[in-house]
PDB file of N, CA, C and O in Angstrom, chain B, residues numbered from 101:
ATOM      1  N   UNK B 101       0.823  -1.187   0.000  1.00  0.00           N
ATOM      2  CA  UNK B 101       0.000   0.000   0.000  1.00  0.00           C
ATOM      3  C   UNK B 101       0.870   1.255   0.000  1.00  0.00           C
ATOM      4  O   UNK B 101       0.702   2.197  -0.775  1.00  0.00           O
ATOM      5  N   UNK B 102       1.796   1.184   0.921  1.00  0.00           N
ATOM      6  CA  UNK B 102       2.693   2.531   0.671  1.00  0.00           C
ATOM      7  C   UNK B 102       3.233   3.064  -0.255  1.00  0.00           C
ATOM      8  O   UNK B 102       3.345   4.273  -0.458  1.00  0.00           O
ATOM      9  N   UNK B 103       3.744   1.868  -1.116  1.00  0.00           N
ATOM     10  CA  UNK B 103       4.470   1.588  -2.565  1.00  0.00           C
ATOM     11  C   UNK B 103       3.210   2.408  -3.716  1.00  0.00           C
ATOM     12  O   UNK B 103       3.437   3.162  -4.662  1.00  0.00           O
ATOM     13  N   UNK B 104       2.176   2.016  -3.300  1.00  0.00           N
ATOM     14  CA  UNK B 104       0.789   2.581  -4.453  1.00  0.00           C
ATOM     15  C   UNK B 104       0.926   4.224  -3.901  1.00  0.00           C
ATOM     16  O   UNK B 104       0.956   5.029  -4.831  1.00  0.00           O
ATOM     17  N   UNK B 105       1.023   4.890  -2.360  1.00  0.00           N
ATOM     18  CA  UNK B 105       0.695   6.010  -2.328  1.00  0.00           C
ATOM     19  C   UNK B 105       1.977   6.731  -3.034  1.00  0.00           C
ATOM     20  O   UNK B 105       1.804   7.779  -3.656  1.00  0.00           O
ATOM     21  N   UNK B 106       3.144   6.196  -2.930  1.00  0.00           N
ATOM     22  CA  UNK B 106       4.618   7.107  -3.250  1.00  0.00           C
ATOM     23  C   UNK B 106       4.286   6.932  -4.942  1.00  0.00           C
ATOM     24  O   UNK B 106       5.026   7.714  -5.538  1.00  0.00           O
ATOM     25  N   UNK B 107       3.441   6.184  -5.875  1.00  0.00           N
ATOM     26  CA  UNK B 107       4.022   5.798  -6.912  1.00  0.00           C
ATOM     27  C   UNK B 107       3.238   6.645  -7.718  1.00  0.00           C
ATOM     28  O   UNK B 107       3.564   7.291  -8.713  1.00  0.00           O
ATOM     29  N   UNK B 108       1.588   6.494  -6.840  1.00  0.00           N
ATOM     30  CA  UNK B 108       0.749   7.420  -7.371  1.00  0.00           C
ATOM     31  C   UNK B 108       0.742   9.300  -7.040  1.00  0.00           C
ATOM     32  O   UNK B 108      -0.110  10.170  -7.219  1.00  0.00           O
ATOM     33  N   UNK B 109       2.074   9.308  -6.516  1.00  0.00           N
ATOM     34  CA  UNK B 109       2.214  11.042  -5.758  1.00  0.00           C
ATOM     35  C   UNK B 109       2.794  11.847  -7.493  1.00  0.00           C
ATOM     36  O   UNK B 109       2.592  12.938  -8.028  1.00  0.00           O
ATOM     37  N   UNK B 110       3.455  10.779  -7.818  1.00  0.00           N
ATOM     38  CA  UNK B 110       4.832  11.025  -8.904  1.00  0.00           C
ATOM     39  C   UNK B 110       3.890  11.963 -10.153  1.00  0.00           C
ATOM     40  O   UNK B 110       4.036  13.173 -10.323  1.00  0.00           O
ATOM     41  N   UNK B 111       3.026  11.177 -10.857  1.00  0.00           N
ATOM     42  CA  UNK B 111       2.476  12.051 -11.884  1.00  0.00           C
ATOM     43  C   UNK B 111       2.004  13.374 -11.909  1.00  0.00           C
ATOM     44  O   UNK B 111       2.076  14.295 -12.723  1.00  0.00           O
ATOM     45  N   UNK B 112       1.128  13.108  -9.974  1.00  0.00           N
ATOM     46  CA  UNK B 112       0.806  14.348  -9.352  1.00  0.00           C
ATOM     47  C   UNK B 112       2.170  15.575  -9.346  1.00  0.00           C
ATOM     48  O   UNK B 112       2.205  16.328 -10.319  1.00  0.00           O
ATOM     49  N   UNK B 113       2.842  15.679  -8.668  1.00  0.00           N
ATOM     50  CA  UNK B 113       3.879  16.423  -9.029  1.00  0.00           C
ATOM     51  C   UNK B 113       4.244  16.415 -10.129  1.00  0.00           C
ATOM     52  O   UNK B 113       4.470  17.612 -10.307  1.00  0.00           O
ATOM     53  N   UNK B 114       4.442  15.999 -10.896  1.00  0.00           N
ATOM     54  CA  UNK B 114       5.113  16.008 -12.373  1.00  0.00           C
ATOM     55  C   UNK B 114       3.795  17.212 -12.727  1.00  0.00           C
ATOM     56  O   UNK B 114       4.159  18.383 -12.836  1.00  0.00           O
ATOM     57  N   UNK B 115       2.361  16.901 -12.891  1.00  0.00           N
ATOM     58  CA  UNK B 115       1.709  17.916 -13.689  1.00  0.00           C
ATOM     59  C   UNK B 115       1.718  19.512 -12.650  1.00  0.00           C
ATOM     60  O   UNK B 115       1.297  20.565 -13.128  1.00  0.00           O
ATOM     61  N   UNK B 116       2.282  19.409 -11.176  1.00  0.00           N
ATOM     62  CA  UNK B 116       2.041  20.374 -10.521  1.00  0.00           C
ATOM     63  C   UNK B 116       3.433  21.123 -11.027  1.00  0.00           C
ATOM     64  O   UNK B 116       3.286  22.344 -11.083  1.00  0.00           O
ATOM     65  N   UNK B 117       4.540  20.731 -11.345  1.00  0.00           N
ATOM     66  CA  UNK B 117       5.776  21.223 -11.737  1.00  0.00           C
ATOM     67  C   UNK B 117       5.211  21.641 -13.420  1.00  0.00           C
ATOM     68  O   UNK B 117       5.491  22.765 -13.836  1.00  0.00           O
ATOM     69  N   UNK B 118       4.635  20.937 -14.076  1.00  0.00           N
ATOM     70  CA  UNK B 118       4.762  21.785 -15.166  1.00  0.00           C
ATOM     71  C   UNK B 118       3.613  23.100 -15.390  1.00  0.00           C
ATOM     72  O   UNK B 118       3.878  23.966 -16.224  1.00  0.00           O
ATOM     73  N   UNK B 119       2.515  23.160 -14.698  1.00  0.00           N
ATOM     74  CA  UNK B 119       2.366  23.685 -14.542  1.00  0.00           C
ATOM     75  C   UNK B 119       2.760  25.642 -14.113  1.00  0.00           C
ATOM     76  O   UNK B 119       2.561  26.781 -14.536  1.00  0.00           O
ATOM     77  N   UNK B 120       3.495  24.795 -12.875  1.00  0.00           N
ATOM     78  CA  UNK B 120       3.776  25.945 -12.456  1.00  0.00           C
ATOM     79  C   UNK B 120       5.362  26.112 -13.166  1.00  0.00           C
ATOM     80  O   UNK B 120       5.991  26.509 -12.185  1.00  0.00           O
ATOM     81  N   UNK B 121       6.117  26.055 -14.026  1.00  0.00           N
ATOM     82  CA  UNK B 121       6.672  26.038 -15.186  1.00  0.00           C
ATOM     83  C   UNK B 121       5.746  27.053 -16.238  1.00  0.00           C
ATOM     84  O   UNK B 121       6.228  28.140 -16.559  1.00  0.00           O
ATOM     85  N   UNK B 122       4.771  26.753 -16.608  1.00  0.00           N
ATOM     86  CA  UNK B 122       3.758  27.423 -17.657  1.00  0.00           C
ATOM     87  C   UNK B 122       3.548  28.675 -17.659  1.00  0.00           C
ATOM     88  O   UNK B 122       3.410  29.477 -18.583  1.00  0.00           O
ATOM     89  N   UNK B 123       3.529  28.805 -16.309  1.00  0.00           N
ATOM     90  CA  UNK B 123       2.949  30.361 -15.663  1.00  0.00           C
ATOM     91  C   UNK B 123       3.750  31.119 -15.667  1.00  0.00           C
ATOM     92  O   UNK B 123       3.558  32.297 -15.968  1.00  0.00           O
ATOM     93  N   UNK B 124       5.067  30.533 -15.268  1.00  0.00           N
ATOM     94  CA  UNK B 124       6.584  31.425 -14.951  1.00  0.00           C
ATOM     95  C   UNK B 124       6.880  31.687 -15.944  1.00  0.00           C
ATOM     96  O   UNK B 124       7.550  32.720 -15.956  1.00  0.00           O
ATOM     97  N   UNK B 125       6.631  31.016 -17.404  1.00  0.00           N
ATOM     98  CA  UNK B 125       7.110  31.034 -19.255  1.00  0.00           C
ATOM     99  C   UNK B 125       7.218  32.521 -19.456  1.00  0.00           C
ATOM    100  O   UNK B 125       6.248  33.219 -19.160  1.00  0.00           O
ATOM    101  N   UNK B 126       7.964  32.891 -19.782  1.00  0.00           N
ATOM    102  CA  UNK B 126       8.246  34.906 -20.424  1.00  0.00           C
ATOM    103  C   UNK B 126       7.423  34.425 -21.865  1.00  0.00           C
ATOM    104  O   UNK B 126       7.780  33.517 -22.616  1.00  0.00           O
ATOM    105  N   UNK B 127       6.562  35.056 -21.974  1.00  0.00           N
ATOM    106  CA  UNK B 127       6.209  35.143 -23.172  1.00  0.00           C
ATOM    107  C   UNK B 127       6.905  35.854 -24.611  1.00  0.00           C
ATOM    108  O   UNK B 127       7.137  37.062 -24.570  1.00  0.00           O
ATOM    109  N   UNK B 128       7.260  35.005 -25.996  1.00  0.00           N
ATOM    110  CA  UNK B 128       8.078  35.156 -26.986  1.00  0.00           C
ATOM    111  C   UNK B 128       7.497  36.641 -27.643  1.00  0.00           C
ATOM    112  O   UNK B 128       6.298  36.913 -27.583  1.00  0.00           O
ATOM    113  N   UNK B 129       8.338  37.413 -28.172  1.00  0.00           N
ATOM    114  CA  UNK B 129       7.597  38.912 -28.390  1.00  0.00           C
ATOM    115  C   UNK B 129       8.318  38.571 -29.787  1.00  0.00           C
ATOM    116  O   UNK B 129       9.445  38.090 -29.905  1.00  0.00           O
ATOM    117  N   UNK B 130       7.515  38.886 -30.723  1.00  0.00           N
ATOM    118  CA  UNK B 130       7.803  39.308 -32.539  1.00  0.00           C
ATOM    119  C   UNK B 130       8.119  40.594 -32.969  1.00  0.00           C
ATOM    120  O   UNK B 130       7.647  41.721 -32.819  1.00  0.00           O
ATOM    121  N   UNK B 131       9.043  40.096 -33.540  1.00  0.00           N
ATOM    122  CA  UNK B 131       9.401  41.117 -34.288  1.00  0.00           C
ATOM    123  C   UNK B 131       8.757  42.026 -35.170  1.00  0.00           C
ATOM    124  O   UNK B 131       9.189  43.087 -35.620  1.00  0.00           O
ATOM    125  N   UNK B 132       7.368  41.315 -35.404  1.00  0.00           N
ATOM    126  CA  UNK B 132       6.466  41.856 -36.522  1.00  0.00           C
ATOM    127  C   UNK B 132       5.278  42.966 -35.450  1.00  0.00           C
ATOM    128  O   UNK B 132       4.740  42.971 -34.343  1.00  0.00           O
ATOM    129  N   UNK B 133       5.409  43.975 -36.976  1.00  0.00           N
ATOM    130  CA  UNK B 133       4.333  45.140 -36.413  1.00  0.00           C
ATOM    131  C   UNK B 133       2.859  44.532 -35.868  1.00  0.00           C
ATOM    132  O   UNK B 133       2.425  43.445 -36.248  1.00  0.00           O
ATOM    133  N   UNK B 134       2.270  45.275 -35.063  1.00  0.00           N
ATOM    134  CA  UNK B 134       0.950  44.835 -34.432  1.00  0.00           C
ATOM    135  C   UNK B 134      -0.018  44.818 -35.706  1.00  0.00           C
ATOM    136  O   UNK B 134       0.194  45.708 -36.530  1.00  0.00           O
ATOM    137  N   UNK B 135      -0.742  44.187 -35.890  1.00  0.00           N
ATOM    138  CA  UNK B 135      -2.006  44.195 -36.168  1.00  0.00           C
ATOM    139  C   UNK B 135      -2.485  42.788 -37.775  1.00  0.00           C
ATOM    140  O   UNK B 135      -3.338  42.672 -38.655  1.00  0.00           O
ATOM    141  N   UNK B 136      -1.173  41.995 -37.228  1.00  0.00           N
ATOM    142  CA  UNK B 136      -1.704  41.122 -38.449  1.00  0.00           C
ATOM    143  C   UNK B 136      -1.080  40.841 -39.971  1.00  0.00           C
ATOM    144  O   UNK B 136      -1.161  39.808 -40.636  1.00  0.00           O
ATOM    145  N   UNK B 137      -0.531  41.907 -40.250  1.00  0.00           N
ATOM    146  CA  UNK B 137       0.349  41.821 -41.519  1.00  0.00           C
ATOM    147  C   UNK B 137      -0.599  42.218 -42.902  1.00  0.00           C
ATOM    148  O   UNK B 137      -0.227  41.955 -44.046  1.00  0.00           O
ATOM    149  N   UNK B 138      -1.751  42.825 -42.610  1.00  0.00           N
ATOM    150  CA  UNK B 138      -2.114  42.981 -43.695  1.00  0.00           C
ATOM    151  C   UNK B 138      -3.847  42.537 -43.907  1.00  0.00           C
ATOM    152  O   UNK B 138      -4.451  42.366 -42.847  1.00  0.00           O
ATOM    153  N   UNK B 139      -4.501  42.384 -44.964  1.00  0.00           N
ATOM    154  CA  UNK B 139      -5.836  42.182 -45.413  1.00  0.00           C
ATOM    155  C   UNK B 139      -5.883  40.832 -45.492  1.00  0.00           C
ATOM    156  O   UNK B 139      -4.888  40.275 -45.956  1.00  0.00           O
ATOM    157  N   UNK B 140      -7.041  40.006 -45.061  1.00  0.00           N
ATOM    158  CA  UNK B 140      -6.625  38.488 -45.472  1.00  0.00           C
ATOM    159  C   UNK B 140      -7.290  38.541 -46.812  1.00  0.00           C
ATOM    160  O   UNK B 140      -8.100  39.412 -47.129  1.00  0.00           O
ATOM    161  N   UNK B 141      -6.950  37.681 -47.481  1.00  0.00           N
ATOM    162  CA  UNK B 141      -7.593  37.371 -49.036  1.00  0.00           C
ATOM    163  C   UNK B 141      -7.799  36.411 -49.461  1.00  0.00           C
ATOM    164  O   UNK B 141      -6.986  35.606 -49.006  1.00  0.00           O
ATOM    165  N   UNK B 142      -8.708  35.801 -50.370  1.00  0.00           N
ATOM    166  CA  UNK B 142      -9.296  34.557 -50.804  1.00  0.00           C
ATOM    167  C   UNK B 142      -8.470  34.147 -51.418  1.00  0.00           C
ATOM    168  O   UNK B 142      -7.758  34.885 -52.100  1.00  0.00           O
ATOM    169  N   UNK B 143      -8.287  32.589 -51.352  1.00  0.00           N
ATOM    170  CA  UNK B 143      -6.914  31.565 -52.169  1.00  0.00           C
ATOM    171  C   UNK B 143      -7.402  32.044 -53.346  1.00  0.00           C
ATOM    172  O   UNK B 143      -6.620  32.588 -54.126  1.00  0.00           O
ATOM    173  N   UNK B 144      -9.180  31.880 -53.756  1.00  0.00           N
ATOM    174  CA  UNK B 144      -9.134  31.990 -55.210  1.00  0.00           C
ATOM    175  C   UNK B 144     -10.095  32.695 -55.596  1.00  0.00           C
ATOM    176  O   UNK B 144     -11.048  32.686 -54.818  1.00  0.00           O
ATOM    177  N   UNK B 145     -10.222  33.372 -56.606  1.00  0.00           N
ATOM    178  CA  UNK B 145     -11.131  34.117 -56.921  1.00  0.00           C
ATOM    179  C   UNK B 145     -12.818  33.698 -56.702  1.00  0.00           C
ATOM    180  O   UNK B 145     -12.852  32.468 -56.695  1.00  0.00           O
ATOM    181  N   UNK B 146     -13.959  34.155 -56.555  1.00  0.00           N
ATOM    182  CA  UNK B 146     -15.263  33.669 -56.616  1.00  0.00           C
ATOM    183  C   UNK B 146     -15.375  33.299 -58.276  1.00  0.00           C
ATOM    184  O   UNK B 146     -14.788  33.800 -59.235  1.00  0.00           O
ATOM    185  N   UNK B 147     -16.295  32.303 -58.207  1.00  0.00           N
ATOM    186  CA  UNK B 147     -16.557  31.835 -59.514  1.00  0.00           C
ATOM    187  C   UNK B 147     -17.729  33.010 -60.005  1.00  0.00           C
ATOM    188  O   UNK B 147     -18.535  33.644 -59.324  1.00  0.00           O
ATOM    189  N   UNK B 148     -17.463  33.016 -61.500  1.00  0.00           N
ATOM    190  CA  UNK B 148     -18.772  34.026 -61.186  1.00  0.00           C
ATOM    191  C   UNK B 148     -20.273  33.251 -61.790  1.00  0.00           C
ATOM    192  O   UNK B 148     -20.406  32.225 -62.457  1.00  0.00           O
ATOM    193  N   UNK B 149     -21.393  34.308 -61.194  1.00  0.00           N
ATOM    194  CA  UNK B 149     -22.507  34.280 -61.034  1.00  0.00           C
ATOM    195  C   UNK B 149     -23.494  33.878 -62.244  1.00  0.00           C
ATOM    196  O   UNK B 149     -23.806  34.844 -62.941  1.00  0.00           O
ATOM    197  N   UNK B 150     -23.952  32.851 -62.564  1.00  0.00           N
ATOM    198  CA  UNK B 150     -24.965  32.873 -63.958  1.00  0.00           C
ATOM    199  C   UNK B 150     -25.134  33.906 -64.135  1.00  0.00           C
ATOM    200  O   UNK B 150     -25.072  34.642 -63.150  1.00  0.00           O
ATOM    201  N   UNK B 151     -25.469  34.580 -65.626  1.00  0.00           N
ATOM    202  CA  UNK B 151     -26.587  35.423 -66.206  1.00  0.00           C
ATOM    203  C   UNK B 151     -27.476  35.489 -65.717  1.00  0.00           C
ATOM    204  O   UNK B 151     -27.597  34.433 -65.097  1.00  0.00           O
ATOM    205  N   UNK B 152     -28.724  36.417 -65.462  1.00  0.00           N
ATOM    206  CA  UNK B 152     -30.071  36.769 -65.826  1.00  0.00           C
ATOM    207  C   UNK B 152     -30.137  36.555 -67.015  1.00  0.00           C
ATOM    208  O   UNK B 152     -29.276  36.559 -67.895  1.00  0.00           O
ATOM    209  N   UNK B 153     -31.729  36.270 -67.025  1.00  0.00           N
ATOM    210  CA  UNK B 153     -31.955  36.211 -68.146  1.00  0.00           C
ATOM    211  C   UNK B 153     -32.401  37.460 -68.847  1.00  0.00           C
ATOM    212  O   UNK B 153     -33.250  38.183 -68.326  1.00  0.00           O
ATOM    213  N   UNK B 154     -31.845  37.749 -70.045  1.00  0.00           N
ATOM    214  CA  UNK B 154     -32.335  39.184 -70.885  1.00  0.00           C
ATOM    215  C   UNK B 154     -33.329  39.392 -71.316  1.00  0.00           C
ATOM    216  O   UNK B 154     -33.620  38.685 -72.281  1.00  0.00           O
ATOM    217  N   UNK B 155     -34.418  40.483 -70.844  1.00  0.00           N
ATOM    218  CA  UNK B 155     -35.245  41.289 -70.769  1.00  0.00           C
ATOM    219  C   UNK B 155     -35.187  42.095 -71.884  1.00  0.00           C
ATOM    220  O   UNK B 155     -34.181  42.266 -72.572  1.00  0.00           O
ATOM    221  N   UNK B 156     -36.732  42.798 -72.132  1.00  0.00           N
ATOM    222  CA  UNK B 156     -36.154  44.551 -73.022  1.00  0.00           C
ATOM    223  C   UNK B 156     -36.657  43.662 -74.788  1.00  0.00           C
ATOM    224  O   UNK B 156     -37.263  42.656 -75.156  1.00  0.00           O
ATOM    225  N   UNK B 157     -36.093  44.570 -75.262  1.00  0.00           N
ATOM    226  CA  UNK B 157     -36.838  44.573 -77.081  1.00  0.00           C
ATOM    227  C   UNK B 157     -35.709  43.290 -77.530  1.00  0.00           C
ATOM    228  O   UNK B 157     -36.039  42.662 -78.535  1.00  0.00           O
ATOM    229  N   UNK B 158     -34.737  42.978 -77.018  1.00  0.00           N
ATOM    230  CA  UNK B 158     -33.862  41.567 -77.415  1.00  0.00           C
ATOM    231  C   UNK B 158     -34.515  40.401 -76.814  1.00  0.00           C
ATOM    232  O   UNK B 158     -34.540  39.384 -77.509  1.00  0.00           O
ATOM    233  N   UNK B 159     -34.916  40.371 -75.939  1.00  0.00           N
ATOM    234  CA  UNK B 159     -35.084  39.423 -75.112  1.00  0.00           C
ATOM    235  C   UNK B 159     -36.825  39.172 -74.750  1.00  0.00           C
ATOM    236  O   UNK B 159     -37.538  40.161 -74.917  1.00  0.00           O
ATOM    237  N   UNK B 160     -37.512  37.843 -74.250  1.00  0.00           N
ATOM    238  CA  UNK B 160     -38.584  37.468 -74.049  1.00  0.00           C
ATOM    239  C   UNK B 160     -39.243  38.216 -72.999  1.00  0.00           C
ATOM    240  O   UNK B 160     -38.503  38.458 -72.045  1.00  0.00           O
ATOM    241  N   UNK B 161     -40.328  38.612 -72.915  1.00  0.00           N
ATOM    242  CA  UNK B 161     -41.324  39.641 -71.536  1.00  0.00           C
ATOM    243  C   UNK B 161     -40.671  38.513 -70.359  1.00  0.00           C
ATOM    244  O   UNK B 161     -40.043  37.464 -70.497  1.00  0.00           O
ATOM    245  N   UNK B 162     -41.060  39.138 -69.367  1.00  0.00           N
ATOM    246  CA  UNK B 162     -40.752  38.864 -68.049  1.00  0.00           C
ATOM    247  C   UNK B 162     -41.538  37.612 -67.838  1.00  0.00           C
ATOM    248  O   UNK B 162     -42.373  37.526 -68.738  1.00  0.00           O
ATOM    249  N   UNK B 163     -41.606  36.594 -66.996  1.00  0.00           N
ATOM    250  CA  UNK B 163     -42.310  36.008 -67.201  1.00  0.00           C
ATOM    251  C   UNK B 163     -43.597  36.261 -66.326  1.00  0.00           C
ATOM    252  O   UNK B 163     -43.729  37.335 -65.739  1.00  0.00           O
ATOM    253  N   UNK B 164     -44.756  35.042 -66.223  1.00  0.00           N
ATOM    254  CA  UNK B 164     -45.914  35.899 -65.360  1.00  0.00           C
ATOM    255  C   UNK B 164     -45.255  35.051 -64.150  1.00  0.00           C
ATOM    256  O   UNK B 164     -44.290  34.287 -64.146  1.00  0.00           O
ATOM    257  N   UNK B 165     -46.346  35.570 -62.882  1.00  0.00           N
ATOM    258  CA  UNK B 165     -46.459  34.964 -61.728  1.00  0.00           C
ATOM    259  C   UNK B 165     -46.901  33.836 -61.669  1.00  0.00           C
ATOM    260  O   UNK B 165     -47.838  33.883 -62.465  1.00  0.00           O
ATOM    261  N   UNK B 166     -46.848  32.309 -61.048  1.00  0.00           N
ATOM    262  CA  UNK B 166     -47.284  31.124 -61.296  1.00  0.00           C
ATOM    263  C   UNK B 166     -48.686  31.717 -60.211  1.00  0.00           C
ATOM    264  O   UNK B 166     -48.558  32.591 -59.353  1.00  0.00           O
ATOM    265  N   UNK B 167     -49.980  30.976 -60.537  1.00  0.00           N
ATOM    266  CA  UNK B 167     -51.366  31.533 -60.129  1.00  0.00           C
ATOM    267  C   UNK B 167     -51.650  31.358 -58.772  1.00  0.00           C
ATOM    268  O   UNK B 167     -50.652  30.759 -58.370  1.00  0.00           O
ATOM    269  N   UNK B 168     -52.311  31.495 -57.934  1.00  0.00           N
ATOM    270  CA  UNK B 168     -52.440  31.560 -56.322  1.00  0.00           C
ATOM    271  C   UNK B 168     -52.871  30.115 -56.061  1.00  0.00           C
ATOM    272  O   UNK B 168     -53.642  29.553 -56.839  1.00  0.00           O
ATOM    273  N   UNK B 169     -52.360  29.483 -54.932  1.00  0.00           N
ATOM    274  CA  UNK B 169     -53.488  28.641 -54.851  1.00  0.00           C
ATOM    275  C   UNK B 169     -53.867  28.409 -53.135  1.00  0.00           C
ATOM    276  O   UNK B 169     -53.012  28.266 -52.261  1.00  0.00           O
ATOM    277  N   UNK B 170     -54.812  28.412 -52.995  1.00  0.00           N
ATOM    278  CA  UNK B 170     -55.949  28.395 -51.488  1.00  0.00           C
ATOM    279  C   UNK B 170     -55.888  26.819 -50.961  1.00  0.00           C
ATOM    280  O   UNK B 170     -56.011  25.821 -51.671  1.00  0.00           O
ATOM    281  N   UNK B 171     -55.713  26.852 -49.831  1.00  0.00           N
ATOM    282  CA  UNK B 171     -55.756  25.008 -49.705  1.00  0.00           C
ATOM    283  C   UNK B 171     -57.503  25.347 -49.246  1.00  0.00           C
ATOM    284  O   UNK B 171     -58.038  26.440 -49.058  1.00  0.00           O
ATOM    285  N   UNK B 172     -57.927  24.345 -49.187  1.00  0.00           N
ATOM    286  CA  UNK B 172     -59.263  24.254 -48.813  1.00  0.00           C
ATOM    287  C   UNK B 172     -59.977  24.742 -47.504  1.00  0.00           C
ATOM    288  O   UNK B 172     -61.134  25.097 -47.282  1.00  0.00           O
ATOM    289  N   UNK B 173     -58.622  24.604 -46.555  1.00  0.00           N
ATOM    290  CA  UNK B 173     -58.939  25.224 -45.224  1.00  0.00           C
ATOM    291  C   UNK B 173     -59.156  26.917 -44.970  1.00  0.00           C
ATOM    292  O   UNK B 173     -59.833  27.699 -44.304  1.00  0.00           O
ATOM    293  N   UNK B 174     -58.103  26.886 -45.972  1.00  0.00           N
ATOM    294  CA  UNK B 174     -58.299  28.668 -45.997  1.00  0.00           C
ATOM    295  C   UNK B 174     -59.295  28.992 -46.165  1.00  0.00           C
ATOM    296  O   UNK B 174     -59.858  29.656 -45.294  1.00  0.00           O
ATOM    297  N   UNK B 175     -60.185  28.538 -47.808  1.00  0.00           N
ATOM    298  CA  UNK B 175     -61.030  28.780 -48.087  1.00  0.00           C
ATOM    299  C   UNK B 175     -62.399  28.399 -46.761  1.00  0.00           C
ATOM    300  O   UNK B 175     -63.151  29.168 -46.162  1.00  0.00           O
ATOM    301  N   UNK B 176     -62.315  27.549 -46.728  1.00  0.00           N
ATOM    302  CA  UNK B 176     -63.136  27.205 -45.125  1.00  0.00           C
ATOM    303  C   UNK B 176     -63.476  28.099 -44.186  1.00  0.00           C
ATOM    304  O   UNK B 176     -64.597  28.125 -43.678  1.00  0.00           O
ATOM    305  N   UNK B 177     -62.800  28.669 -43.973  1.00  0.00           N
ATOM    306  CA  UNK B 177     -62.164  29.683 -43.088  1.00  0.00           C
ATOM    307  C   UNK B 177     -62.775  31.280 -43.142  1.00  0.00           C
ATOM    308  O   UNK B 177     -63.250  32.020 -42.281  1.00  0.00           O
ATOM    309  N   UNK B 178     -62.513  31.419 -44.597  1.00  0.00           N
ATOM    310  CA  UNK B 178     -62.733  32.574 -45.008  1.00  0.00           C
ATOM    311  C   UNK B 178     -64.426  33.007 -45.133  1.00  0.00           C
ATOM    312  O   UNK B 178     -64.963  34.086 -44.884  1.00  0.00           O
ATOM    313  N   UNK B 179     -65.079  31.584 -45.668  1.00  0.00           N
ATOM    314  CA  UNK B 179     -66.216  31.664 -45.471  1.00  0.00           C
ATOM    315  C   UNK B 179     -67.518  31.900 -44.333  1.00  0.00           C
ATOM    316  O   UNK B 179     -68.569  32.542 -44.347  1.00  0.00           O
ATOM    317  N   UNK B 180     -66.669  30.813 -43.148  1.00  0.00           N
ATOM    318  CA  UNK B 180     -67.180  31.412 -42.044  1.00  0.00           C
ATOM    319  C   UNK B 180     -67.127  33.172 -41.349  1.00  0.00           C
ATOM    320  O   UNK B 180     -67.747  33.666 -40.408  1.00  0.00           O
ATOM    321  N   UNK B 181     -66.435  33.572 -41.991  1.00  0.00           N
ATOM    322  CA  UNK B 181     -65.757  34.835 -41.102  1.00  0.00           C
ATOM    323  C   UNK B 181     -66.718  35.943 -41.556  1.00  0.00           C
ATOM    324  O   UNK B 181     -66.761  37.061 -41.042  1.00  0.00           O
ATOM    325  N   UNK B 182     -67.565  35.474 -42.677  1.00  0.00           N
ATOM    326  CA  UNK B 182     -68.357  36.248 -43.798  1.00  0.00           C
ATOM    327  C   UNK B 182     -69.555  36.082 -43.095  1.00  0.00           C
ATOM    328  O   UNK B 182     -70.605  36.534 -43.551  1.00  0.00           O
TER     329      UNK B 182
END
């Protein structure tokens, strides 16, 4: 049993030493100006965007709106309220 408390103390200290190691660390200072080095930028360009489709005296009218449609409940609904 004694052998288990001395054997199991060891790791304990080991993480209490590095620890307190961590804290004491001087932190590394750069040589580089504050704020980043610059704009970040995309590896690659955006692909670009489909067309619209062309409108106007070249091109086909706009198209229409597809037509309304009521589910039955609405309509249900609407009738009572009348």
């Amino acid at each position: 049993m004694l052998y288990l408390f001395v054997a199991l103390k060891i790791p304990l200290v080991a993480a209490c030493w590095l620890v307190w190691w961590a804290v004491r660390a001087v932190p590394i200072e750069d040589d580089a100006p504050p704020g980043g080095g610059g704009p970040r930028r995309r590896p690659h360009p955006r692909p670009p965007r489909p067309r619209r489709p062309r409108r106007g005296p070249h091109g086909e009218p706009a198209a229409a709106p597809p037509p309304r449609v009521r589910s039955t409940l609405a309509r249900s609904r609407g009738q009572r309220a009348r």
